[in-house]
PDB file of N, CA, C and O in Angstrom, chain B, residues numbered from 101:
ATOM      1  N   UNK B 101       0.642 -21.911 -65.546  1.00  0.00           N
ATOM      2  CA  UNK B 101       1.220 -20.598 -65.386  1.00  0.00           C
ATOM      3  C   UNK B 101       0.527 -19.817 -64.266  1.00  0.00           C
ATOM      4  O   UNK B 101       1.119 -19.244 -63.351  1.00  0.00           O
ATOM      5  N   UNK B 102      -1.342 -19.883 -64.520  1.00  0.00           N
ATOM      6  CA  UNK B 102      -1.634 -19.412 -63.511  1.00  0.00           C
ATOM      7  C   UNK B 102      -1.524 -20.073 -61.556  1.00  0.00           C
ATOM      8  O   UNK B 102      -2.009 -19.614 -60.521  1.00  0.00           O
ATOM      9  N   UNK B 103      -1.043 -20.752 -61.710  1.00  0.00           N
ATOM     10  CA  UNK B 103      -0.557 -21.463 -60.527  1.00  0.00           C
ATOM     11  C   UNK B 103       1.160 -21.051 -59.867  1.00  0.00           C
ATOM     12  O   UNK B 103       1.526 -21.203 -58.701  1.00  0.00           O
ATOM     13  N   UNK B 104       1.666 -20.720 -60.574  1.00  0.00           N
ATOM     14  CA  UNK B 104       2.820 -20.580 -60.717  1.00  0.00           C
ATOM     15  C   UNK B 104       3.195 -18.867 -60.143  1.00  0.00           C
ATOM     16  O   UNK B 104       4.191 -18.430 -59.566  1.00  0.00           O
ATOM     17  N   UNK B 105       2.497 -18.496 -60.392  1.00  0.00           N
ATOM     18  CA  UNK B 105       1.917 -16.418 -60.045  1.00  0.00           C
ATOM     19  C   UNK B 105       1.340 -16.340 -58.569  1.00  0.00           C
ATOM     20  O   UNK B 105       1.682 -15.468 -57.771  1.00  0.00           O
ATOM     21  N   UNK B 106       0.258 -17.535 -58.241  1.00  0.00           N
ATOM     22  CA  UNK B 106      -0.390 -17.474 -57.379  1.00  0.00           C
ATOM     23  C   UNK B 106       0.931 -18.252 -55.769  1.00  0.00           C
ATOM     24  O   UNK B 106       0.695 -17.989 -54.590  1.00  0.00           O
ATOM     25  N   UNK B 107       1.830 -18.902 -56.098  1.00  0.00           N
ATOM     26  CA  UNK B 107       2.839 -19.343 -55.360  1.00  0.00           C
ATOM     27  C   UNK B 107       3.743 -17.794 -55.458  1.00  0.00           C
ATOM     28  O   UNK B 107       3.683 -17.023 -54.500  1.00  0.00           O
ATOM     29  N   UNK B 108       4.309 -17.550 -56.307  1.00  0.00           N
ATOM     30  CA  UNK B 108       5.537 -16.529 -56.451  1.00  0.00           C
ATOM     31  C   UNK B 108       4.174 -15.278 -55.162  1.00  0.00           C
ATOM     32  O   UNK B 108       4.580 -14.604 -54.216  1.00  0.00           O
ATOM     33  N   UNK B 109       3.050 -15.355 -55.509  1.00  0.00           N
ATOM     34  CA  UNK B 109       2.539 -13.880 -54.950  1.00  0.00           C
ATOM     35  C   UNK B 109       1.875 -14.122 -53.485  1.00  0.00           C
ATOM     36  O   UNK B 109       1.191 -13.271 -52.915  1.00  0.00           O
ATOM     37  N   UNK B 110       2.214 -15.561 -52.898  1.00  0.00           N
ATOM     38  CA  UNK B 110       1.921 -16.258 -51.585  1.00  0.00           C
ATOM     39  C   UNK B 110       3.204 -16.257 -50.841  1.00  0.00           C
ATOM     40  O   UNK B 110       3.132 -15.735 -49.729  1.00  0.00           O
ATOM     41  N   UNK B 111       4.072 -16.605 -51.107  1.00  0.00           N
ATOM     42  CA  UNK B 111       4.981 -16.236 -50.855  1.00  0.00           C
ATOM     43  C   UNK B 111       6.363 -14.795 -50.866  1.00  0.00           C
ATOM     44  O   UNK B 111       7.516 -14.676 -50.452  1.00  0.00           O
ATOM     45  N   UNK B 112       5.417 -13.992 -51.557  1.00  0.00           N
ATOM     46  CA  UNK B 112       5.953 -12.589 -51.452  1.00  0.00           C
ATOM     47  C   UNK B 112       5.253 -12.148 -49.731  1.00  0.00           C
ATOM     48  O   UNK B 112       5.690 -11.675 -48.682  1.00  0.00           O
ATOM     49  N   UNK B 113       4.345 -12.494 -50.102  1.00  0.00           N
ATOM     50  CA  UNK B 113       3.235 -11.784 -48.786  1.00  0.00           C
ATOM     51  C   UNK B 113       3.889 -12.578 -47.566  1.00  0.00           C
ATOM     52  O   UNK B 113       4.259 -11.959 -46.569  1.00  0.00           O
ATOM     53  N   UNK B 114       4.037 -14.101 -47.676  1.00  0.00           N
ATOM     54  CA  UNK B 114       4.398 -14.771 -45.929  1.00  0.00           C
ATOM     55  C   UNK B 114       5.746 -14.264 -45.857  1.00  0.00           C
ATOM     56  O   UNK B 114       6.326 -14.536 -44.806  1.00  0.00           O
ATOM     57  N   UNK B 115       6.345 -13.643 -46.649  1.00  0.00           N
ATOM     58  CA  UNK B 115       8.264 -12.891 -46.484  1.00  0.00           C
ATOM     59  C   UNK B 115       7.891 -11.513 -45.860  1.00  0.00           C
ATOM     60  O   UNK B 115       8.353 -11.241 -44.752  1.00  0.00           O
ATOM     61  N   UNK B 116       7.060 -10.604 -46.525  1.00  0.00           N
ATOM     62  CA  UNK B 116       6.571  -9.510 -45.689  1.00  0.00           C
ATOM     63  C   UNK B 116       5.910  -9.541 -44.415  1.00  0.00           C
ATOM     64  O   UNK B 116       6.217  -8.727 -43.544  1.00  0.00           O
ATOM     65  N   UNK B 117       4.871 -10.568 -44.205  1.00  0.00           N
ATOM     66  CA  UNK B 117       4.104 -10.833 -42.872  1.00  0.00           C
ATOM     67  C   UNK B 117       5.654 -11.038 -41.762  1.00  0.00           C
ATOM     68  O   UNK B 117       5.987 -10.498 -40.707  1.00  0.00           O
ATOM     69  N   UNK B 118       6.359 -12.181 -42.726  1.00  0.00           N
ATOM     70  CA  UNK B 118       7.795 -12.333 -41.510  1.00  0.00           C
ATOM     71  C   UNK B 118       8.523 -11.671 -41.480  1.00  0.00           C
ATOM     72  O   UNK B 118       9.261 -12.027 -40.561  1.00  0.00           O
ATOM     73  N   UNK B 119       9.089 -10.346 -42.158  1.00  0.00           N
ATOM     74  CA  UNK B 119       9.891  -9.506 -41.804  1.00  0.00           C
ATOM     75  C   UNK B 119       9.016  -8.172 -41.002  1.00  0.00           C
ATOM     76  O   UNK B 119       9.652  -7.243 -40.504  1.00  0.00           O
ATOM     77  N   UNK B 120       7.910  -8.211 -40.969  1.00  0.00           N
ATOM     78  CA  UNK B 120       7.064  -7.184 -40.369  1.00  0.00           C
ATOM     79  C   UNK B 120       7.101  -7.549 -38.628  1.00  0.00           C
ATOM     80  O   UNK B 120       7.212  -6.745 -37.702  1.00  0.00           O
ATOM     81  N   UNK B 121       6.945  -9.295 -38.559  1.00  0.00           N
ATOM     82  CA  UNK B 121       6.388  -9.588 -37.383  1.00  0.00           C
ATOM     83  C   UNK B 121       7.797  -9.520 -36.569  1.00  0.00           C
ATOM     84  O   UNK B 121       7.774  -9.471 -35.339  1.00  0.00           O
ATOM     85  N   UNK B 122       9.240  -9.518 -37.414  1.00  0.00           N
ATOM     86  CA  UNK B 122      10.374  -9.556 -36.774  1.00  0.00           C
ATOM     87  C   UNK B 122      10.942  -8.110 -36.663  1.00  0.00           C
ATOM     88  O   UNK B 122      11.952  -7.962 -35.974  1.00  0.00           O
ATOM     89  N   UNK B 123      10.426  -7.108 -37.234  1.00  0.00           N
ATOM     90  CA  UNK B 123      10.546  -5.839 -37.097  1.00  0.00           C
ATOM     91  C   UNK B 123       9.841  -5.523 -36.006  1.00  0.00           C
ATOM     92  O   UNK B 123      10.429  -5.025 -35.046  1.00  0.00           O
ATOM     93  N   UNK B 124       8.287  -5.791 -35.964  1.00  0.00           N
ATOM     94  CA  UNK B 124       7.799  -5.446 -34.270  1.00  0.00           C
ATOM     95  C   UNK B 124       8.518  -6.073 -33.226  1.00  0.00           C
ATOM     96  O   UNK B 124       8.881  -5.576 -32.159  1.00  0.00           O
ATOM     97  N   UNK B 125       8.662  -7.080 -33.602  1.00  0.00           N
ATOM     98  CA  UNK B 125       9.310  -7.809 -31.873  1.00  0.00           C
ATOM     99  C   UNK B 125      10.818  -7.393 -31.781  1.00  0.00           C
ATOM    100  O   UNK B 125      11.456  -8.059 -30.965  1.00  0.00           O
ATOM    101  N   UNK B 126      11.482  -6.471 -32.423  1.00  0.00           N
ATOM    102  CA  UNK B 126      12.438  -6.509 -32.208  1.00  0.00           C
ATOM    103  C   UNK B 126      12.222  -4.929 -31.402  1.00  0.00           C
ATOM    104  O   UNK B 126      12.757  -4.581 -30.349  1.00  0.00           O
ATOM    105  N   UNK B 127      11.363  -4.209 -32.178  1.00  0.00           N
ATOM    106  CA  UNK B 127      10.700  -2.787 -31.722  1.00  0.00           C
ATOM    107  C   UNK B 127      10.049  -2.798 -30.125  1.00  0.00           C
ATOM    108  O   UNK B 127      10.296  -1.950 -29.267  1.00  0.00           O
ATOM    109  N   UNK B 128       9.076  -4.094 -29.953  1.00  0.00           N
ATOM    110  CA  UNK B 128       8.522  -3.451 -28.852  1.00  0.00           C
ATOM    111  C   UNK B 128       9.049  -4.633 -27.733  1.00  0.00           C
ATOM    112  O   UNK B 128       8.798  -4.499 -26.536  1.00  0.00           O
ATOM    113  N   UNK B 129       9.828  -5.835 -28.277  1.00  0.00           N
ATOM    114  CA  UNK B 129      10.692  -6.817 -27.239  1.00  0.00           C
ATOM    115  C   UNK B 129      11.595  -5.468 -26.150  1.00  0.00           C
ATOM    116  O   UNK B 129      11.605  -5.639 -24.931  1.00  0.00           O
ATOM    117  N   UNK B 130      12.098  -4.556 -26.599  1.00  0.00           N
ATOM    118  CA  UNK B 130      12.551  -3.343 -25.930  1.00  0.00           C
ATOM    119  C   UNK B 130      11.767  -3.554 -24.779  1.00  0.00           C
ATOM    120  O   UNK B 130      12.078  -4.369 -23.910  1.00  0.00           O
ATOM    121  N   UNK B 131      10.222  -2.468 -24.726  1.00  0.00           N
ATOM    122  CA  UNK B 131       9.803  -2.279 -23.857  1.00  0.00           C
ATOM    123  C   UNK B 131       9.337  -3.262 -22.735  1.00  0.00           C
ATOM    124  O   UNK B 131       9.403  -3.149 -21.511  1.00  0.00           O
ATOM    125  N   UNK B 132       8.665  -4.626 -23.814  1.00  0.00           N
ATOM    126  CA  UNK B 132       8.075  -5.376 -23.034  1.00  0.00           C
ATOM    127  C   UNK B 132       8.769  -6.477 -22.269  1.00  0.00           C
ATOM    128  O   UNK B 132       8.188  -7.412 -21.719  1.00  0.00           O
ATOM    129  N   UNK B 133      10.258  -6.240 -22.294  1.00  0.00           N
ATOM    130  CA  UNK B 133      11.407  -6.800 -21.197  1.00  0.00           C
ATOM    131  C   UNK B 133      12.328  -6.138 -20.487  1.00  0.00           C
ATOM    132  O   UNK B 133      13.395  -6.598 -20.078  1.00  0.00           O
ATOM    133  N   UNK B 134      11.755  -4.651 -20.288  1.00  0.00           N
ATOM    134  CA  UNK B 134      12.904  -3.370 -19.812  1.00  0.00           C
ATOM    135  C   UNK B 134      12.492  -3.581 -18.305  1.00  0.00           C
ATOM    136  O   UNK B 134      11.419  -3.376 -17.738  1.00  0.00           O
ATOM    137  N   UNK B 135      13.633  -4.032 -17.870  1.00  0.00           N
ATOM    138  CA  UNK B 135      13.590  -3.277 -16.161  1.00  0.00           C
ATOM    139  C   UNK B 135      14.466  -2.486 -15.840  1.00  0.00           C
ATOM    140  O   UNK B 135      15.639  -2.791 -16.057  1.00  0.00           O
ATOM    141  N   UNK B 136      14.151  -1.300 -15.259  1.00  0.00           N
ATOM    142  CA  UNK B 136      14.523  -0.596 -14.882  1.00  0.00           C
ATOM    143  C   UNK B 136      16.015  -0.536 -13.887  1.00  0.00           C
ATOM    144  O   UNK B 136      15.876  -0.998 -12.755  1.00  0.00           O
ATOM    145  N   UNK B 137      16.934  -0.182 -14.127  1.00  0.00           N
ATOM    146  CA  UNK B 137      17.980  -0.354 -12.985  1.00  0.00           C
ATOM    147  C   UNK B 137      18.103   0.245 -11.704  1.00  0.00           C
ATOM    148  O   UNK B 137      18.234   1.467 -11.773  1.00  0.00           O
ATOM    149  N   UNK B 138      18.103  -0.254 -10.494  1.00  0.00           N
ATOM    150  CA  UNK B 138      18.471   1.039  -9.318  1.00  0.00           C
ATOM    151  C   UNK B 138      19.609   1.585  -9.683  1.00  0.00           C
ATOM    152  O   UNK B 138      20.616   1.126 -10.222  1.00  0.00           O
ATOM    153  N   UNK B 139      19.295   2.674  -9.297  1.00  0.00           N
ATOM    154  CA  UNK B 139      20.840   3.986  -9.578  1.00  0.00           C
ATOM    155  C   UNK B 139      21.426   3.599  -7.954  1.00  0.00           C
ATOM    156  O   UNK B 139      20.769   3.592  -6.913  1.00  0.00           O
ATOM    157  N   UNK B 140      22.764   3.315  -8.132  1.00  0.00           N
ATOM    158  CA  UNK B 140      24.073   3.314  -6.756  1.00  0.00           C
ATOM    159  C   UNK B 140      23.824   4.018  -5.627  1.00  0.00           C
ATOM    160  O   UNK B 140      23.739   5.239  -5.495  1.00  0.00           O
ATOM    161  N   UNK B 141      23.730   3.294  -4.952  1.00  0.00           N
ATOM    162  CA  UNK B 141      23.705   4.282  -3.675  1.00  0.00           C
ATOM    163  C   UNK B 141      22.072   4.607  -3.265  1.00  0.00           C
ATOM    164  O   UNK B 141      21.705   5.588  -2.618  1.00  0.00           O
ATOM    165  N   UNK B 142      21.307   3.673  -3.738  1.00  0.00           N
ATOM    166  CA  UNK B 142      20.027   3.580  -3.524  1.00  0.00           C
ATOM    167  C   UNK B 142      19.442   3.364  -1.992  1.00  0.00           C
ATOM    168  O   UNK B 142      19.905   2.542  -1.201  1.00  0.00           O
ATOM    169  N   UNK B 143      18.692   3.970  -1.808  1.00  0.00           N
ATOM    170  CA  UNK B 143      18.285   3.864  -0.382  1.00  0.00           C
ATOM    171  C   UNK B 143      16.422   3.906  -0.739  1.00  0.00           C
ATOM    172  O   UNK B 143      15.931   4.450  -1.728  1.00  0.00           O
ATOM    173  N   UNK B 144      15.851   3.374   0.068  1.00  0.00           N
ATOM    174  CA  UNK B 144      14.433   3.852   0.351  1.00  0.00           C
ATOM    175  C   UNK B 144      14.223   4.932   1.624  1.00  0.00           C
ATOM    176  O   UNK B 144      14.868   4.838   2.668  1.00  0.00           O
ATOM    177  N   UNK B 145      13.597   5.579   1.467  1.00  0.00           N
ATOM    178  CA  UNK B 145      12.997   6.509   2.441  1.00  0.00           C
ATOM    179  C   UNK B 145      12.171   6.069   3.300  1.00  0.00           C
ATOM    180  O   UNK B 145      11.278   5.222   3.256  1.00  0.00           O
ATOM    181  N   UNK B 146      12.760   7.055   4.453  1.00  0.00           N
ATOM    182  CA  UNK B 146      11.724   6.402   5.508  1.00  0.00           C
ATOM    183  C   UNK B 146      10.270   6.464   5.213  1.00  0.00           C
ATOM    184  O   UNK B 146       9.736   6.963   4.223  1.00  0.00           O
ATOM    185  N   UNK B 147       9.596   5.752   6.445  1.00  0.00           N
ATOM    186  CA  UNK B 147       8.084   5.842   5.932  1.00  0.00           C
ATOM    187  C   UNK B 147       7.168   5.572   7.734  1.00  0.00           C
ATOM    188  O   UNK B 147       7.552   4.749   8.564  1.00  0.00           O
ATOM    189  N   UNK B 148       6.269   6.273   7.866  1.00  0.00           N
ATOM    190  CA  UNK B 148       5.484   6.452   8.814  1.00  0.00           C
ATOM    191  C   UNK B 148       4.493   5.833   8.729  1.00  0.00           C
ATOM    192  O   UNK B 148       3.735   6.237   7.847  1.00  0.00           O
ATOM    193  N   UNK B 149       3.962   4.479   9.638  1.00  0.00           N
ATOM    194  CA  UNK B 149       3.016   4.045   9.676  1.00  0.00           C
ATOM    195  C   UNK B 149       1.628   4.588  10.627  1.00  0.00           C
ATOM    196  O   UNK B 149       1.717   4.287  11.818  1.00  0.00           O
ATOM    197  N   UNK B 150       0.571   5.229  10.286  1.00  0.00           N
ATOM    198  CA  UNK B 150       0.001   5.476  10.841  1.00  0.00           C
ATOM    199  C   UNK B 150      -1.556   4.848  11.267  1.00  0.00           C
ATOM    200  O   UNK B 150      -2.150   4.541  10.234  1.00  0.00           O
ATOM    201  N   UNK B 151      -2.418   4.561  12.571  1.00  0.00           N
ATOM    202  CA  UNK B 151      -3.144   3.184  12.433  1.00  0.00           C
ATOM    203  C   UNK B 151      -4.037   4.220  12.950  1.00  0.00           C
ATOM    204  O   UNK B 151      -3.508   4.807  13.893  1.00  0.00           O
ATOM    205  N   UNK B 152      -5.084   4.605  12.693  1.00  0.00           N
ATOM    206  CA  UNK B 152      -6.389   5.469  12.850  1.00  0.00           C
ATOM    207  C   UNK B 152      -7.196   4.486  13.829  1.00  0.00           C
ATOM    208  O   UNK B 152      -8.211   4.301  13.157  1.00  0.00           O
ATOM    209  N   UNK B 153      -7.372   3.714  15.054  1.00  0.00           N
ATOM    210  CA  UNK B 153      -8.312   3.033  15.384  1.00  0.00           C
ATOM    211  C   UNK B 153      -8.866   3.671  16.846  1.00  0.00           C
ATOM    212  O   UNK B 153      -8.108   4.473  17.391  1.00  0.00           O
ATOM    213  N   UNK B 154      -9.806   3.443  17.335  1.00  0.00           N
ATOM    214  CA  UNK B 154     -10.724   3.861  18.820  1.00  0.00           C
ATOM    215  C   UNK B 154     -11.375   2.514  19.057  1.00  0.00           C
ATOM    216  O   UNK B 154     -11.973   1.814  18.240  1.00  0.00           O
ATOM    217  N   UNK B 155     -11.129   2.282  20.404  1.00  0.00           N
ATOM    218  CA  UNK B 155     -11.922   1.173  21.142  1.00  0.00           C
ATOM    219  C   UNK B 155     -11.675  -0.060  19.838  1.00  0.00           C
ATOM    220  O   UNK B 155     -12.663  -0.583  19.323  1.00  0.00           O
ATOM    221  N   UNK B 156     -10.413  -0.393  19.446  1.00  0.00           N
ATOM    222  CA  UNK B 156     -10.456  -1.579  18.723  1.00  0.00           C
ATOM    223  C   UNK B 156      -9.286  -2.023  18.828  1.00  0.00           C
ATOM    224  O   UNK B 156      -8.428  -1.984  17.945  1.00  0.00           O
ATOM    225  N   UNK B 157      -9.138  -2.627  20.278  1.00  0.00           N
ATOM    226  CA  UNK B 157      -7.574  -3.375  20.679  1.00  0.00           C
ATOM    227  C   UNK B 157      -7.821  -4.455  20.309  1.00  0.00           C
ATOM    228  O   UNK B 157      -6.739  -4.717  19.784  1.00  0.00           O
ATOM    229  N   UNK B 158      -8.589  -5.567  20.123  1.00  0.00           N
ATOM    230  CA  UNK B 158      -8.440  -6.586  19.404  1.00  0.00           C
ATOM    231  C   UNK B 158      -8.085  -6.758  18.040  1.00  0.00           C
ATOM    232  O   UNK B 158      -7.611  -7.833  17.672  1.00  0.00           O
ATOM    233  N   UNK B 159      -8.239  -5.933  17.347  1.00  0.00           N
ATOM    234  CA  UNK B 159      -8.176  -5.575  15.925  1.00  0.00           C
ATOM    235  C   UNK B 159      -7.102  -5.193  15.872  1.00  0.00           C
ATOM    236  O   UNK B 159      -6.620  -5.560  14.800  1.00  0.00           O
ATOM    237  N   UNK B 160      -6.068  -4.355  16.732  1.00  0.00           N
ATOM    238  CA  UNK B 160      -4.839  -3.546  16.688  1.00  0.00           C
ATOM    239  C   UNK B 160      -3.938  -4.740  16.676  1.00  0.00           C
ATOM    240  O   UNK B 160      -3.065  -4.891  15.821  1.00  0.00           O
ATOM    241  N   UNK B 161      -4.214  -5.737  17.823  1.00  0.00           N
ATOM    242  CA  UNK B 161      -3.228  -6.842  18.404  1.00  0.00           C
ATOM    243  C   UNK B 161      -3.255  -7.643  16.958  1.00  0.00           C
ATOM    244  O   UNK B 161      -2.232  -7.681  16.274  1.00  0.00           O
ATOM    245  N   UNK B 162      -4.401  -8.241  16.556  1.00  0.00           N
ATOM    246  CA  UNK B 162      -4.427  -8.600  15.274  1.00  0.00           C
ATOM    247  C   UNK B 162      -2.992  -8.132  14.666  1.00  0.00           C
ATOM    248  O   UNK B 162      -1.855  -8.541  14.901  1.00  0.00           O
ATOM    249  N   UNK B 163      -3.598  -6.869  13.582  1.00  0.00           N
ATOM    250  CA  UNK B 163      -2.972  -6.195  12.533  1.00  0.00           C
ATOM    251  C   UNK B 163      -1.181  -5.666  12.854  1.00  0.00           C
ATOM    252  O   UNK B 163      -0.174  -5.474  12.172  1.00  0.00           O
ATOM    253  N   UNK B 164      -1.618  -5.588  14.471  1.00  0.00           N
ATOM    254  CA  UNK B 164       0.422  -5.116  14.646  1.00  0.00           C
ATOM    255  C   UNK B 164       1.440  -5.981  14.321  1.00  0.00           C
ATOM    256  O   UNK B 164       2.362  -5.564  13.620  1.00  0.00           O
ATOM    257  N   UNK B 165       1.426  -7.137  14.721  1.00  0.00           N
ATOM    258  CA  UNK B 165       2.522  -8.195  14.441  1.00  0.00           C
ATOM    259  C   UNK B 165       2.618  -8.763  12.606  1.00  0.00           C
ATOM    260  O   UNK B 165       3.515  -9.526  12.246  1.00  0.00           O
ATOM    261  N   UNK B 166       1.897  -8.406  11.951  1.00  0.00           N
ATOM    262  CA  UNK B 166       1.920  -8.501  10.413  1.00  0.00           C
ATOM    263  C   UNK B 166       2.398  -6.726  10.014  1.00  0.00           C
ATOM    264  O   UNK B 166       2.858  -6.613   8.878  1.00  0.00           O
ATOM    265  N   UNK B 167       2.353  -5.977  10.482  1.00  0.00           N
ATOM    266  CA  UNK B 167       2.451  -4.641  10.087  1.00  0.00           C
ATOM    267  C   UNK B 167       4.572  -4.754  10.633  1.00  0.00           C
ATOM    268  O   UNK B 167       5.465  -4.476   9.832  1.00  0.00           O
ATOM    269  N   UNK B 168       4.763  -5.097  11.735  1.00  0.00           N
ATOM    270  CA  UNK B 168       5.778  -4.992  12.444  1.00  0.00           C
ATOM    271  C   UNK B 168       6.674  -6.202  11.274  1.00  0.00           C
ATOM    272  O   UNK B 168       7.818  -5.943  10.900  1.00  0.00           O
ATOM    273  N   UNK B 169       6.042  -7.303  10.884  1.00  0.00           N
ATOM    274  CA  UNK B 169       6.681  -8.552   9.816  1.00  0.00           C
ATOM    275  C   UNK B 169       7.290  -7.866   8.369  1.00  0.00           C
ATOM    276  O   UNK B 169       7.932  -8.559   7.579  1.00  0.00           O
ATOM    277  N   UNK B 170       7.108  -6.932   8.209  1.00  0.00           N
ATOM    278  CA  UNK B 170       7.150  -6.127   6.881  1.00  0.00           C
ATOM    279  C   UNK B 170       8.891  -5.666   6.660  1.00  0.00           C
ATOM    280  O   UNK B 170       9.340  -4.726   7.316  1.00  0.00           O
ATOM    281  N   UNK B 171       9.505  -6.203   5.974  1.00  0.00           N
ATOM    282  CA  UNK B 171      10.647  -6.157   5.433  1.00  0.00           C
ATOM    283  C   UNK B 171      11.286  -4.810   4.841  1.00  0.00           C
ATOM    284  O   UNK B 171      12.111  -4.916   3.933  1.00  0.00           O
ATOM    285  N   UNK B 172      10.912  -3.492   5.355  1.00  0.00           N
ATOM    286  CA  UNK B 172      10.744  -2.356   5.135  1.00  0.00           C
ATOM    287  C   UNK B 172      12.163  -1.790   6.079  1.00  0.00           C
ATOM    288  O   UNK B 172      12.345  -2.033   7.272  1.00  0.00           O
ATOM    289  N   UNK B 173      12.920  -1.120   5.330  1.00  0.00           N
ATOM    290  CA  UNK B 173      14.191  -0.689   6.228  1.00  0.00           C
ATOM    291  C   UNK B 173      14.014  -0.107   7.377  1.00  0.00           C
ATOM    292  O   UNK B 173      14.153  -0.397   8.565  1.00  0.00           O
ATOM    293  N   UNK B 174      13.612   0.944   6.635  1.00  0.00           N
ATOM    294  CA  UNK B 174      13.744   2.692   7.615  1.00  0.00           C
ATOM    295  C   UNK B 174      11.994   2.297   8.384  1.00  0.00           C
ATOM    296  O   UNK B 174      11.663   1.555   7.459  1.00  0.00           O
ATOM    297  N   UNK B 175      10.946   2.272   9.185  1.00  0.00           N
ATOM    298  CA  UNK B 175      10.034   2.434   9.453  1.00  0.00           C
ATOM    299  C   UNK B 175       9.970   2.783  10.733  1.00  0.00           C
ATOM    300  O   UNK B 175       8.882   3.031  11.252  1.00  0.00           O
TER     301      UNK B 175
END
């Protein structure tokens, strides 16, 4: 009998653990797969690149042609 209590009260608990763990994932599966939609008619804004350098044309020649590679609309 006492075996019999200890099953019925092991199995009350793994039905609650599984309806708990399917209540969170159904709760926070929401957030933790939400992307965001662009709204119509979406554009990015322009944007100003500005390069602060003195006496460093080697460094400029470098960095311009990766700065200029940038997939950026409006710049």
């Amino acid at each position: 009998m006492q075996l019999h209590i200890i099953e019925i009260v092991t199995g009350i608990f793994c039905a609650v653990v599984a309806l708990n763990l399917a209540y969170y994932f159904a709760l926070f599966a929401r957030f933790a797969f939400f992307k965001p939609s662009k709204p119509k008619g979406y554009h990015q804004d322009p944007v100003s690149i500005v390069i602060a350098t003195k006496n460093d044309a080697h460094n400029l020649l470098k960095s311009l042609p990766i700065i200029l590679e940038q997939q950026y609309n409006d710049y």
